[in-house]
C-alpha positions as a LaTeX table, in Angstrom:
\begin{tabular}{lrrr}
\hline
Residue & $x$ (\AA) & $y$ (\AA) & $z$ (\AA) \\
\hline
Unk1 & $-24.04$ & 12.03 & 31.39 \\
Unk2 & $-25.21$ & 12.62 & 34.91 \\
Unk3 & $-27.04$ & 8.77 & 34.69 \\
Unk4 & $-24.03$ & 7.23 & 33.46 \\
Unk5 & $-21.75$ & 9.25 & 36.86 \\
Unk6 & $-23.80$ & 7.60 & 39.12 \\
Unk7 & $-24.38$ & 4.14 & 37.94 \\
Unk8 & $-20.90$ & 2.68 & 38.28 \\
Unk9 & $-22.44$ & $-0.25$ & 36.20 \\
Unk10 & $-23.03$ & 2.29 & 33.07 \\
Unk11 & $-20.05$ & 3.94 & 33.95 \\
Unk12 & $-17.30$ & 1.41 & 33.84 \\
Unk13 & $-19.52$ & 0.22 & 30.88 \\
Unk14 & $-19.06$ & 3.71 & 29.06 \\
Unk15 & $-15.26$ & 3.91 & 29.63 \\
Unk16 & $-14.73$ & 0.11 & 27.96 \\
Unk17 & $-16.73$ & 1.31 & 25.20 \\
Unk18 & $-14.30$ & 3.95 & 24.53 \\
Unk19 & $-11.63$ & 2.23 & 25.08 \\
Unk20 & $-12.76$ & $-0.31$ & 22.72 \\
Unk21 & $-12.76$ & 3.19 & 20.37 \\
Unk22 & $-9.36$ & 4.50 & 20.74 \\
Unk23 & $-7.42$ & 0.71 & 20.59 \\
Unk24 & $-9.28$ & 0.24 & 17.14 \\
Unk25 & $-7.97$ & 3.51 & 16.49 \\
Unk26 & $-5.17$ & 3.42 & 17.16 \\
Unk27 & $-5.12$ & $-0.28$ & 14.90 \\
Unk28 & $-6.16$ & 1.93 & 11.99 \\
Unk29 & $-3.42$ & 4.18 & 12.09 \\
Unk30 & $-0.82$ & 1.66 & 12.63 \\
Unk31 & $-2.28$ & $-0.22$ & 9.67 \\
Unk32 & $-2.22$ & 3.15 & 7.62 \\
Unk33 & 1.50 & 3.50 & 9.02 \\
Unk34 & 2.70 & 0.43 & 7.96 \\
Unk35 & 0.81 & 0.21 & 4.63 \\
Unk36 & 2.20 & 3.17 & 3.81 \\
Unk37 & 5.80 & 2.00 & 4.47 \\
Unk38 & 4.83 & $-1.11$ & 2.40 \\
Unk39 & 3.96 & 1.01 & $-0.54$ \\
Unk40 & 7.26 & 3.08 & $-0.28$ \\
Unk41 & 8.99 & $-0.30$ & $-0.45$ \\
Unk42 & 7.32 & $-1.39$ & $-3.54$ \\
Unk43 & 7.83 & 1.84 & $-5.38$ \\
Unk44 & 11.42 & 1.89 & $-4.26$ \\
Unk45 & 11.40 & $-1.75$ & $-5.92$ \\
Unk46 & 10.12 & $-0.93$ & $-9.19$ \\
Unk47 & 12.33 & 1.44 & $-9.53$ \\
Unk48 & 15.46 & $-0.27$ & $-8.86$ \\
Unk49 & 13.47 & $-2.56$ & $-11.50$ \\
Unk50 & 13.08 & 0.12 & $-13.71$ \\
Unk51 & 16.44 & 1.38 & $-13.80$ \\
Unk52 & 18.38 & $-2.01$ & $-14.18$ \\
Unk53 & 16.17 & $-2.95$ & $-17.32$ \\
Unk54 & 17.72 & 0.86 & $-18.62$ \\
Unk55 & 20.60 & $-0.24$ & $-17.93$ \\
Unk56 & 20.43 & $-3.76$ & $-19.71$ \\
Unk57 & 19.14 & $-1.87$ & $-22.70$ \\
Unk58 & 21.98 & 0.26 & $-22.91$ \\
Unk59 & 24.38 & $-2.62$ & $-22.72$ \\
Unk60 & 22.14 & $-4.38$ & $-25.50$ \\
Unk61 & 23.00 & $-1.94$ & $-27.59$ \\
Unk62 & 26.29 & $-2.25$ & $-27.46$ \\
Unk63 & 25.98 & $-5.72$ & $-28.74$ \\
Unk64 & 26.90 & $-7.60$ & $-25.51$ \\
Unk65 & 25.32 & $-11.19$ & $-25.10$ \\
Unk66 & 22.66 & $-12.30$ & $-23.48$ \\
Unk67 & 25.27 & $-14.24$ & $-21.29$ \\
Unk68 & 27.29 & $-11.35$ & $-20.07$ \\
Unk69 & 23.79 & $-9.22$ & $-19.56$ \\
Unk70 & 22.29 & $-11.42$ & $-17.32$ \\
Unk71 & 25.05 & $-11.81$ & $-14.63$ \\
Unk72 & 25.59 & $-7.94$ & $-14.71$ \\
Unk73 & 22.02 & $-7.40$ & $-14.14$ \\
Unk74 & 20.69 & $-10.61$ & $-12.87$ \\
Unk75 & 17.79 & $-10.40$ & $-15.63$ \\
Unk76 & 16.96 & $-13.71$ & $-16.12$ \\
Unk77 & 17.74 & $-14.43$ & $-20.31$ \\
Unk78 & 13.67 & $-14.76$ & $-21.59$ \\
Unk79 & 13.63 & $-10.47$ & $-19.72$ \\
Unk80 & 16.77 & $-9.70$ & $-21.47$ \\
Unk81 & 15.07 & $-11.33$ & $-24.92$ \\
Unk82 & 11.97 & $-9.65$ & $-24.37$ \\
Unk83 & 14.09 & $-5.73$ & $-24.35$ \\
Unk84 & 16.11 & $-7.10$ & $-27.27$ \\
Unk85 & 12.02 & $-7.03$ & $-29.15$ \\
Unk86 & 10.96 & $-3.80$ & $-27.60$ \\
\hline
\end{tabular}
């Protein structure tokens, strides 16, 4: 530590070093940050997914067509066929 005080070479050296350090920390969390909020979306996603499917096999059941399902739920017909065979 005392070399790299009195060498302003090593010293300025040292500090852009560190620098270098915290900026590609700082990357990482940001990354983690927005991965994170990337994930949330896709979960939130799946289970809008999750719960219109549900909601298409209720109406199945009821013995509405394929027609009707699809522009309630915007399940394309070969998804709504493939619930009918579950």
């Amino acid at each position: 530590m005392e070399r790299v005080s009195q060498d302003l070479e090593v010293l300025l050296a040292y500090e852009a070093r560190r620098k270098a350090l915290l900026d590609e920390k700082s990357a990482l969390k940001r990354a983690e940050s927005l991965e994170k909020i990337e994930g949330d979306k896709i979960g939130e996603q799946r289970g809008i997914e999750k719960i219109i499917k549900t909601m298409a096999l209720g109406i199945i059941h009821k013995g509405i067509d394929n027609e009707t399902i699809s522009s309630l739920t915007g399940l394309s017909q070969e998804e709504i066929n493939n619930l009918r065979h579950q």
